[in-house]
C-alpha positions in Angstrom: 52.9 79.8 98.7 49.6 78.1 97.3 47.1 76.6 99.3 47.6 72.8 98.8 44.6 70.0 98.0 44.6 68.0 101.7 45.0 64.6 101.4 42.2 62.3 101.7 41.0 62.7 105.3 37.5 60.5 105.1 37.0 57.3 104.0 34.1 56.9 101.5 31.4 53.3 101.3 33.9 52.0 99.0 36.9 50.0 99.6 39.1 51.8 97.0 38.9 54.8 98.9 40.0 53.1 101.9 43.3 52.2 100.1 43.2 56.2 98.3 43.9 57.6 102.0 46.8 55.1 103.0 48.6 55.6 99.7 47.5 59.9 100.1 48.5 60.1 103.8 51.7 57.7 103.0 52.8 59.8 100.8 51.9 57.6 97.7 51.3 57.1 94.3 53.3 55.8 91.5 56.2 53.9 92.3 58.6 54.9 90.0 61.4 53.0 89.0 65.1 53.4 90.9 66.4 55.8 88.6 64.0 57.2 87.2 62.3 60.2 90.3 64.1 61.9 92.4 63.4 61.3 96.2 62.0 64.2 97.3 58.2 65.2 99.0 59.9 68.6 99.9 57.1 71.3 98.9 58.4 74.8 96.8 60.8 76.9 98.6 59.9 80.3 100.1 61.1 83.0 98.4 64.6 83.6 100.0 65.8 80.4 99.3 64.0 79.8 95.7 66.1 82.7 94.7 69.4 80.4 95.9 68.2 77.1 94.2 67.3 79.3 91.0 71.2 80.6 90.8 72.3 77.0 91.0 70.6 76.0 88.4 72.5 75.6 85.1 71.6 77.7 82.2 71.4 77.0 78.9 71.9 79.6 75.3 70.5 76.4 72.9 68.0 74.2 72.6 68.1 70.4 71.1 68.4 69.7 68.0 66.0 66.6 68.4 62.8 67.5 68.1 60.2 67.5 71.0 57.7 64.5 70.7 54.9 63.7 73.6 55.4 60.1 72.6 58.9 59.9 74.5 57.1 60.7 77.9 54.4 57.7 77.5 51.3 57.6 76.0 49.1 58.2 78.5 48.4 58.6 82.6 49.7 55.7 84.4 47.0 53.3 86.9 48.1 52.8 90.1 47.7 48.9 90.4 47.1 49.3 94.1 43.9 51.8 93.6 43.0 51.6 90.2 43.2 55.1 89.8 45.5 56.7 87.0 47.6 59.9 87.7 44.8 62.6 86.9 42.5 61.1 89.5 45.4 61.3 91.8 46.1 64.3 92.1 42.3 65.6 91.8 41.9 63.3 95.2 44.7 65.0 96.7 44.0 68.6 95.5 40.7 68.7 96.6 40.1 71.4 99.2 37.4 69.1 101.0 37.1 65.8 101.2 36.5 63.9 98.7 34.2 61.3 97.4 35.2 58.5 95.5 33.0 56.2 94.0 34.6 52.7 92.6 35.8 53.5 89.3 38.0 56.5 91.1 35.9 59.2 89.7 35.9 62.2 92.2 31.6 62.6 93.0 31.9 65.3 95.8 35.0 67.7 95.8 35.6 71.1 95.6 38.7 73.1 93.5 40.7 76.1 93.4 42.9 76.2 89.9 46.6 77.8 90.8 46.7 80.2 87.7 43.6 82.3 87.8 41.9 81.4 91.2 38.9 79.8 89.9 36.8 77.9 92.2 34.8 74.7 91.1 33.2 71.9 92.0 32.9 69.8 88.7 36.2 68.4 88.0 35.4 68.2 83.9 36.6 72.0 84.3 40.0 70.8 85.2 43.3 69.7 83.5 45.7 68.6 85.1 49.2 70.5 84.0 52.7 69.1 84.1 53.7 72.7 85.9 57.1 72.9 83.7 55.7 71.4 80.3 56.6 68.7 79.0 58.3 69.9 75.9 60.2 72.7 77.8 61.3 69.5 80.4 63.0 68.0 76.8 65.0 71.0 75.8 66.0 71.4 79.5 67.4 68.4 79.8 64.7 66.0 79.9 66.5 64.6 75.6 69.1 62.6 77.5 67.0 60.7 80.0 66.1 57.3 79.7 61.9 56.1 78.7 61.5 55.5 82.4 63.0 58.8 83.7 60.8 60.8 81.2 57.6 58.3 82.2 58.2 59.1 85.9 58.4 63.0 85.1 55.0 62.7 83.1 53.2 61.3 85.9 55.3 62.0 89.1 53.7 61.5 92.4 56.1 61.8 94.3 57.1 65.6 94.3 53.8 67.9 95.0 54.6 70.7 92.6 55.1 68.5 89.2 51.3 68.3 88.5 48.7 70.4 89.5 44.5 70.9 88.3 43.9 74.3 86.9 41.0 75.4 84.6 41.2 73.8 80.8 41.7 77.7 79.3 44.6 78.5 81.6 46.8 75.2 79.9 45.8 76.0 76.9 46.8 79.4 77.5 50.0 78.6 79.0 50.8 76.0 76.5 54.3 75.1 76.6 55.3 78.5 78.1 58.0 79.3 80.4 57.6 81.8 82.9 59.6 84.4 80.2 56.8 83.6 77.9 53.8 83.5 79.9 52.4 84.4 83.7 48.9 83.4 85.5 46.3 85.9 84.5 46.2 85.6 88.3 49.0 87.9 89.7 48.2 86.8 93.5 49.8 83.2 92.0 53.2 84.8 90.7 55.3 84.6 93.5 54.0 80.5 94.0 54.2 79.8 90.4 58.1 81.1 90.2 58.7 79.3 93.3 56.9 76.0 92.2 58.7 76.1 88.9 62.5 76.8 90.3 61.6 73.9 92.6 60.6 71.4 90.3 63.4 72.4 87.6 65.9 72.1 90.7 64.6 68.4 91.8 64.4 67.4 87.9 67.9 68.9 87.3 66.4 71.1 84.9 68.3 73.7 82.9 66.6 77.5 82.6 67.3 80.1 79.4 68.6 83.2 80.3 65.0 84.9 79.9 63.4 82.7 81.9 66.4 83.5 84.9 65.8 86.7 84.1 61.8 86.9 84.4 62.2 84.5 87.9 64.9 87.1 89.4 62.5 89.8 88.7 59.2 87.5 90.4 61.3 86.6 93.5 62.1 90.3 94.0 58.5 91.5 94.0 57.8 88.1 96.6 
């Protein structure tokens, strides 16, 4: 399992931050709307029981006919009207391995990374992107066509679940694209066994469909866990 951000544990001379530490230690972020995010703060499974979630989860042999558009999942990163912040400020505040700083416009001054997929460490968070962890065009053709705007707006910038979003360096998501794990792996292997896990748990709280290859290529990363 990867080393999570911690949550804000220090208040910085500003008073958004103050509110950034209740919403972090809360549990907070984006209220999304009642049907649109599942429940859940439950983080990936371990190994044993990813592989049970992962046979549960139903499998598709075709893709949509209805073709992929970002558009459908919002424009952009939400603000949190209660911070000010938007969803990629988020999630750097709570991934940050110290504490952070935040000044008043929510920009992270002082903090300190370490990107999932190839273990790079960094201090400057213009090295970052933040990555929905199952893309958002492999979320359409696994179900994510038949959800309502909302749904697909609260997938794009979901708070609620720690797995759906995470910073890694700008050339890993490029890399990775709109990859599933059948297509593409962290240049980092010490990340495999999280990265199946993180994905199974996120397609299983989404009710997310898999291909067949991308079963196939999880199976095989659970067995080497």
């Amino acid at each position: 399992m990867r080393a999570r951000g911690r949550r804000v544990a220090t208040v910085a001379l500003v008073a958004v931050v103050a509110v950034l530490v209740f919403v972090a230690s809360s549990g907070g972020g984006e209220s999304a709307p009642p049907d649109a995010a599942p429940a859940t703060t439950t983080r990936a499974p371990a190994a044993g029981s990813a592989a049970s979630v992962l046979e549960g989860l139903p499998v598709r042999t075709t893709d949509p006919v209805a073709p992929y558009r970002r558009a459908e999942f919002g424009d952009d990163w939400d603000y949190d009207p209660a911070t000010g912040c938007n969803t990629r400020e988020e999630v750097l505040i709570e991934e940050s391995v110290v504490a952070p700083t935040v000044d008043d416009r929510c920009r992270t001054t002082v903090g300190r990374w370490r990107s999932l997929y190839d273990a790079v460490e960094t201090a400057d968070p213009a090295d970052l992107q933040i990555d929905h962890l199952v893309p958002l065009a492999d979320a359409w053709r696994s179900g994510a066509d038949t959800w309502t705007a909302d749904r697909r707006h609260a997938f794009a910038n979901d708070r609620t679940h720690p797995d759906t979003l995470i910073a890694v360096t700008g050339r890993t998501n490029q890399s990775k694209g709109d990859s599933t794990p059948a297509e593409w792996l962290p240049p980092d292997e010490a990340s495999w066994c999280a990265y199946a896990e993180m994905w199974i748990d996120v397609k299983a709280t989404w009710h997310l469909s898999v291909t067949p290859p991308e079963r196939g290529r999880l199976r095989r990363l659970l067995d080497a866990c």
